[in-house]
N, C-alpha and C positions, 0 to 999 in steps of 0.2 A: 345855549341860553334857552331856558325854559319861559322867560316873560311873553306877554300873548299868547300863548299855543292854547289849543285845546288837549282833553285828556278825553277819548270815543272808544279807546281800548288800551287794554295794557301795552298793547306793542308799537302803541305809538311814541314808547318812552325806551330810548336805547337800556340797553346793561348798564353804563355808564351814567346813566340820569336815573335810573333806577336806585342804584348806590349814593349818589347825590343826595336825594330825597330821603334812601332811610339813613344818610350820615348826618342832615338837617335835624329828620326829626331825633336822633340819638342826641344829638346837643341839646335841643328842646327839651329832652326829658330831665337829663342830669342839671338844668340852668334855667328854666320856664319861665323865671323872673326877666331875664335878659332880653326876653319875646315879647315881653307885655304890650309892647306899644309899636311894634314894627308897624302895626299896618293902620295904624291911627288915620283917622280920613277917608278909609277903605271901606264899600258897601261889597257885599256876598249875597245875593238874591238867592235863594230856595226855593225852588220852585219842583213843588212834587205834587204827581197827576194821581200818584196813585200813595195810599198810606203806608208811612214806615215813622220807625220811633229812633231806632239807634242812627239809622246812616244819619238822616235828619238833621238831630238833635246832638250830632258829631259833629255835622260840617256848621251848625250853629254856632256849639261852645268851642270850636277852634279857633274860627274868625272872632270873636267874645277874647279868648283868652289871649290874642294877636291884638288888641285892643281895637280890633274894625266895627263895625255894624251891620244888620243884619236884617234881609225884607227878604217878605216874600209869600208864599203859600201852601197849604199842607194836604190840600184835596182839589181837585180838579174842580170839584162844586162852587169851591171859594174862590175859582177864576173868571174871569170871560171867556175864557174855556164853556162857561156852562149857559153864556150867551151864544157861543157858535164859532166865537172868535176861533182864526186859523192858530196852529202854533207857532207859523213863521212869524206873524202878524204880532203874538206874545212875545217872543224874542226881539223883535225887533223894537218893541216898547220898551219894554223893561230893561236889555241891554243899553238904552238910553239911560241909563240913570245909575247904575251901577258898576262896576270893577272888574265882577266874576261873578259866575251861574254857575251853582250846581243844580241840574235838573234829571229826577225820576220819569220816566212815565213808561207804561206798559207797551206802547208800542217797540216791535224790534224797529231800530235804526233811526227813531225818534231824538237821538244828539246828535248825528253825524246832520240829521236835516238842519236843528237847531244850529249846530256852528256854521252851516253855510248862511242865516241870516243874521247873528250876533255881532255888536260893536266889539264884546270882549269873549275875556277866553269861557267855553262850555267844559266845566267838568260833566263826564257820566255817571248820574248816581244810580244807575238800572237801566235799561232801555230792554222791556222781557226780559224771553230768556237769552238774549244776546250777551253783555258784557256789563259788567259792575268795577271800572277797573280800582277804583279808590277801596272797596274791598278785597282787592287783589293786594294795595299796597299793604292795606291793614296786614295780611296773612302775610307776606315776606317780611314785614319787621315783626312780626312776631317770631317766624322761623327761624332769622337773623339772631334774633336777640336769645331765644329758649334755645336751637338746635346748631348754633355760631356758624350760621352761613349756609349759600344756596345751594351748595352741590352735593352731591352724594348720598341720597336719600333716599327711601323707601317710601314710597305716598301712597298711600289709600286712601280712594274714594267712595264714597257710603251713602246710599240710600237714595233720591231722585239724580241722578244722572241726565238724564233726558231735556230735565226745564232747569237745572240747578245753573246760574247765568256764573254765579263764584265759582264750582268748578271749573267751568267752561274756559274762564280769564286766567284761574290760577293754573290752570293743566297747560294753557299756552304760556303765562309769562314763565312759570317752571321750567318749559322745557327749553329753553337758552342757554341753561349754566348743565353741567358737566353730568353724569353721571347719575343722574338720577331715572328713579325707574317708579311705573306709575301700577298700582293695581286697581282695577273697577269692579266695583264693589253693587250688586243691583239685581233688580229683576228683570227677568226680559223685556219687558213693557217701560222700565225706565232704566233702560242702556245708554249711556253716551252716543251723543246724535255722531254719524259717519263723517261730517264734515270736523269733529274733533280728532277723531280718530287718524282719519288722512293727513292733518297736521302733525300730528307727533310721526306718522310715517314717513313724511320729509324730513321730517328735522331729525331721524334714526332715534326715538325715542322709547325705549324698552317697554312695553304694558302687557297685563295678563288681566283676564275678568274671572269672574268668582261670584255668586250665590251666596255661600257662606260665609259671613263674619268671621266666624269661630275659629275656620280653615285659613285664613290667612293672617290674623290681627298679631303671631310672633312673628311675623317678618318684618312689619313696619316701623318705620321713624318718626311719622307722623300719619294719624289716621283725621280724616277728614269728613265728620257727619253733616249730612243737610236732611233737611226736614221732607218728607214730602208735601208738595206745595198745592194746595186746595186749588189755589186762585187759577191756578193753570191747566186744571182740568175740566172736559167740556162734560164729563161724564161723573155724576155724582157717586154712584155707584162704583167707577172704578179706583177712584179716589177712598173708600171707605175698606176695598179689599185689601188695599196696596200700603194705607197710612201707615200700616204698624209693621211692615215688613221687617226693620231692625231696631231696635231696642237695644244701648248698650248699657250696661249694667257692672255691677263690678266682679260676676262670676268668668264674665268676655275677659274684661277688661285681668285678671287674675292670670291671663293666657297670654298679652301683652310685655314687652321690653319693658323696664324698668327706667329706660329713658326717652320711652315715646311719647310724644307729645299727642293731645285731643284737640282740634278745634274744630269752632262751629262758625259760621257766619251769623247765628240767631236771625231769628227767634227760635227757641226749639218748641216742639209740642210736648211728644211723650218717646222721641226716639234715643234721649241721653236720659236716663234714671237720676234723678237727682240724689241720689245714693254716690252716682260718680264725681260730685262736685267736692267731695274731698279728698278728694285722691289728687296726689300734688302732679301728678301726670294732667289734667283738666284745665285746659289753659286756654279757655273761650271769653272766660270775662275779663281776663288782663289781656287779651285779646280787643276786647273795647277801649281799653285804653291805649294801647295802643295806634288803636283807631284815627285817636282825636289827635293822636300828635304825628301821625302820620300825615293828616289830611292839614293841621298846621304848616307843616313843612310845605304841602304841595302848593296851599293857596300861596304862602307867601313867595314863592317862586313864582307860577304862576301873573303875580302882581307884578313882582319883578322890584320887590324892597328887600331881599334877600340871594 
């Protein structure tokens, strides 16, 4: 039973609820009509410390399209947050009034604290570079649905490694299901942090790193770009050597499988060429759709009217 729990990282959700959740949202998609009013009655508080558009604006028109309602905040400025107030002390209000939280903020471990003072369940919509795991689910029902299933894959990971919080979640929930083997993809300076690394060494996880795009991008199943991330660097200057480290393009992308897939977490800057956006391999923005009926499926679980 998924009702009340909290979601603080992806593996707080067996294999088992995992499948659950993207076999929910698969109904959702092919029947949407049939959803419209599950969660009639239902408030979703939003509550993000720090700015985003898609997750946002995803866990909005899910709860919208599940026909609940929807409060909350979109900058830390717009809270009592910006009077002093603590964030247990936020949670602990606003859990007063509503169903389900999903809450952003830049601190690492900023949900795991939230659920400890909540009436209800805490989804994580970021918490740093820790864990995003409702983009973790976006990325398995897309893989599910374009690559039919979790095992057996070739994964590349591309460009911040270091602060990328969706690799971080998708490199652990991946590594559960069978056979899949990871390549990291980066410069020295944004390597995958060692405490990911030693996970997948428990768990017998196959990975290789690489420098070059170029040199590895025929091996994969799915190649996996992230942006390098401004927000997370304390040095402006190293952020400005590093932004443009990869750029994929469709001469890369010409050295690629024929049935790999692309996905991004977005926002991109200038690391996917918009040149790539037509190539039927480029599967980031039905990747957002995805999104919303993934994070459908988990609120209404989560509430426990499904």
């Amino acid at each position: 039973m998924l009702k009340g729990r909290n979601l603080i990282k992806p593996n707080d959700l067996t294999v088992s609820e995992i499948d659950e959740i993207c076999g929910l949202a698969e109904q959702i998609i092919v029947d949407p009509n049939s959803f419209s009013d599950v969660c009639r009655g239902k408030i979703l508080a939003t509550l993000f410390f720090e700015p985003s558009t898609r997750t946002r604006l995803s866990f909005e028109a899910a709860m919208l399209h599940l026909g609940g309602a929807v409060e909350g905040f979109s900058d830390a400025a717009n809270s009592s947050t910006a009077k002093g107030e603590s964030l247990s002390d936020t949670i602990r209000t606003v859990s007063s009034y509503v169903d389900v939280i999903a809450m952003r903020n830049p601190k690492e471990g900023a949900a795991l604290v939230a659920s400890q003072y909540s009436n209800c369940p805490i989804i994580n919509a970021g918490d740093g570079g820790h864990y995003h795991p409702t983009q973790t689910l976006t990325d398995m029902l897309t893989i599910r649905a374009l690559q039919g299933g979790f095992e057996g894959h070739t994964i590349g990971f591309c460009g911040d490694l270091k602060f990328g919080r969706t690799v971080h979640s998708l490199a652990e929930a991946m590594s559960r299901y069978k056979n899949n083997r990871y390549i990291f993809i980066s410069p020295n300076e944004l390597q995958v942090p060692e405490y990911v690394t030693q996970e997948l060494d428990e768990a017998g996880i196959e990975y290789t790193t690489a420098e070059r795009l170029e040199s590895v991008i025929g091996d994969l199943d799915i190649l996996y770009m992230t942006r390098v991330q401004k927000e997370r660097f304390f040095n402006e200057q190293d952020y400005i050597r590093l932004k443009d480290s990869y750029i994929l393009d469709n001469q890369k992308m010409s050295l690629a499988r024929k049935n790999m897939i692309v996905l991004h977490p977005l926002p991109r800057v200038n690391e996917i060429a918009p040149e790539v956006d037509n190539d039927p391999r480029a599967a980031y923005f039905k990747q957002v759709k995805y999104g919303m009926y993934v994070r459908m499926a988990l609120i209404a679980k989560l509430v426990g009217v499904l």
